[in-house]
MITORVEX-590687 format. One line per 2 residues: their letters; for each residue x, y, z of C-alpha. Coordinates in nm, 2 decimals, decimal comma. Example, Ala and Ser with C-alpha at 12.3 -4.5 7.8 and 13.67 -1.06 7.14 Angstrom:
REM residues 2
as = 1,23 -0,45 0,78  1,37 -0,11 0,71
This chain:
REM residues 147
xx = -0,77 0,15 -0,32  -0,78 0,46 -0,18
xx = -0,76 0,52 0,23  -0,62 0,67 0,57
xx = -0,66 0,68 0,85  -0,74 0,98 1,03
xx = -0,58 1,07 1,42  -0,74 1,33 1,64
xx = -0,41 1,29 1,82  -0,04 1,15 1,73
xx = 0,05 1,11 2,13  0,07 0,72 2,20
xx = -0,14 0,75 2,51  -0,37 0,92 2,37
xx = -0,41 0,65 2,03  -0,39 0,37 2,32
xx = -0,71 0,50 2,49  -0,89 0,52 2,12
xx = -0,78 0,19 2,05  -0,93 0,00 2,33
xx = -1,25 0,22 2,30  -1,27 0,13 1,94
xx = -1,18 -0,22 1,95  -1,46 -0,25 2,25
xx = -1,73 -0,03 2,09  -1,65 -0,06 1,75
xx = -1,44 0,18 1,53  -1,62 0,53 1,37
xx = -1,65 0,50 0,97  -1,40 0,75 1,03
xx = -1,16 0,49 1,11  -1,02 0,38 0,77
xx = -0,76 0,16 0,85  -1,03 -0,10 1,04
xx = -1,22 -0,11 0,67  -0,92 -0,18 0,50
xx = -0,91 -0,58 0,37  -0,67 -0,84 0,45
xx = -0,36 -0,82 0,21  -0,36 -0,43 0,14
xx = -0,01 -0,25 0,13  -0,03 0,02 0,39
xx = 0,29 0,24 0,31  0,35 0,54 0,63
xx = 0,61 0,74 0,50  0,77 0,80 0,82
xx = 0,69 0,73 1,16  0,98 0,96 1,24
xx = 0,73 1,23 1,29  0,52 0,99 1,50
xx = 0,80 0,98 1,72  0,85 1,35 1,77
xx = 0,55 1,33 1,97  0,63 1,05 2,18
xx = 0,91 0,86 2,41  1,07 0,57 2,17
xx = 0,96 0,36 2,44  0,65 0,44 2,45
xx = 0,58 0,45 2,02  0,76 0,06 1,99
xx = 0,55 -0,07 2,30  0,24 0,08 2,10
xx = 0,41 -0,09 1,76  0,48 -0,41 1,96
xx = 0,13 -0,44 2,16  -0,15 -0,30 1,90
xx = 0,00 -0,24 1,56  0,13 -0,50 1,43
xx = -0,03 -0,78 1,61  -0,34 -0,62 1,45
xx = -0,19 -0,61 1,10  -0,09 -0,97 1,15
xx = -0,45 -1,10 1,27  -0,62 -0,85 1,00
xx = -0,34 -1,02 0,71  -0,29 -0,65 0,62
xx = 0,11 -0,58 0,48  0,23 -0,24 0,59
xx = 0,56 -0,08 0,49  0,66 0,23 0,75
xx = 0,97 0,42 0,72  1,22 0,55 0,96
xx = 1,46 0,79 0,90  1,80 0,70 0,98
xx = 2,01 0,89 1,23  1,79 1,07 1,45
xx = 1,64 0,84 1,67  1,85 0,61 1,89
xx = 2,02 0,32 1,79  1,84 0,13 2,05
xx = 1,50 0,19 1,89  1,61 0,08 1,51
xx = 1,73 -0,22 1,69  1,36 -0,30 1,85
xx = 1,15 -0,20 1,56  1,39 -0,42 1,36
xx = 1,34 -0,71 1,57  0,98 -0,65 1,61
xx = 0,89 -0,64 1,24  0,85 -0,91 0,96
xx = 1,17 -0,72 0,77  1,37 -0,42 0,70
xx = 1,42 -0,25 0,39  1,71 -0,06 0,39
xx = 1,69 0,30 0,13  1,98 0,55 0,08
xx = 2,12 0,81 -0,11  2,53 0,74 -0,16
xx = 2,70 1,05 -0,25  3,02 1,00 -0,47
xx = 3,23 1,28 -0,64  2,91 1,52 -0,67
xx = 2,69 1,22 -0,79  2,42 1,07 -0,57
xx = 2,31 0,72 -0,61  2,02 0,55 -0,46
xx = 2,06 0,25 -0,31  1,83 -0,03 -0,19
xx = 1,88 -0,39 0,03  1,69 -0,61 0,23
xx = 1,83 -0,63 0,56  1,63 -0,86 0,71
xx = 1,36 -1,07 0,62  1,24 -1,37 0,90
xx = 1,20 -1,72 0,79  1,30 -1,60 0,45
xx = 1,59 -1,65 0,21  1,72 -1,25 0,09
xx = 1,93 -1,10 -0,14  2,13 -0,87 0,14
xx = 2,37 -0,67 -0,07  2,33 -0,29 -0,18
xx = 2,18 -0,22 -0,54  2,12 0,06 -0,72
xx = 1,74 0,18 -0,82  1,64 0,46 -1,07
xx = 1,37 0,64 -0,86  1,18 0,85 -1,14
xx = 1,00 1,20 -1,10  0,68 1,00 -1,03
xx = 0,82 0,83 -0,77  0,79 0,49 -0,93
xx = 1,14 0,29 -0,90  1,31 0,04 -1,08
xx = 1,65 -0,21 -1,04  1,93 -0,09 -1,24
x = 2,08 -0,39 -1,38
C-alpha cells in the first residue's frame, strides 16, 4: 500500500496545534496517515531527525499523548527507529517503556568484518527470544536470519 504522511512542520508544538485542529475538524486528504487502515505496518526510519527539531521532552510527551494512543485505537502497527548514541539515555529509556517493544539493530565490527546483528529487547506481555543473531541484509534491503 503505498502512503505518507506529509508535515508542513517537524516542531512538536507546532504538529500538536495540527493535531487537535484535525482531530476536531477533520484531517485534509492530505493527511495520509488518518486514511491508512487498521493493521498497516508504518515503518519511520528514524525519528532521530524528528528530534533535532525538538526537546526529548517535548517529542516523547507528543509520542506518549497523540501517537501511539492513536495507533493503538486506529489498530495500526508502526515500527520507528532511533539511532543509538546521540540522544540521551534518559529518552531511550521512556520511548522504551512507552512502546509495545524494542527491536534492537547493529553493526558488530570484528577484525575488519562487520556483522549485522538483530534481538528483541523487549516485547510486553509477550514471550521473546532476547539474544543477538546475525541477519544477511541484502542490496535490496530485504533481510533474512542466518542460521
Amino acid at each position: 500500500m503505498e502512503g505518507g504522511l506529509r508535515l508542513r512542520s517537524l516542531k512538536v508544538s507546532d504538529l500538536g496545534v495540527h493535531w487537535l485542529k484535525a482531530s476536531k475538524q477533520g484531517w485534509d486528504a492530505e493527511d495520509v496517515a488518518e486514511a491508512w487502515p487498521a493493521g498497516v505496518l508504518g515503518i519511520f526510519e528514524s525519528n532521530s531527525e524528528l528530534l533535532r527539531f525538538n526537546e526529548e521532552s517535548q517529542f516523547v510527551e507528543f509520542l506518549q499523548s497523540r501517537v501511539l494512543p492513536n495507533a493503538r485505537r486506529a489498530k495500526r502497527i508502526g515500527l520507528a527507529g532511533l539511532v543509538r548514541g546521540i540522544h540521551s539515555e534518559t529518552l531511550y529509556r521512556r520511548v522504551e517503556s512507552a512502546t509495545d517493544g524494542v527491536i534492537e539493530v547493529v553493526v558488530s565490527e570484528r577484525d575488519d568484518e562487520a556483522q549485522d546483528l538483530l534481538r528483541v529487547k523487549s516485547l510486553k506481555g509477550q514471550p521473546r527470544d532476547a539474544r543477538w543473531h546475525r541477519i544477511r541484509v541484502k542490496p535490496n534491503g530485504e533481510a533474512s536470519l542466518i542460521s
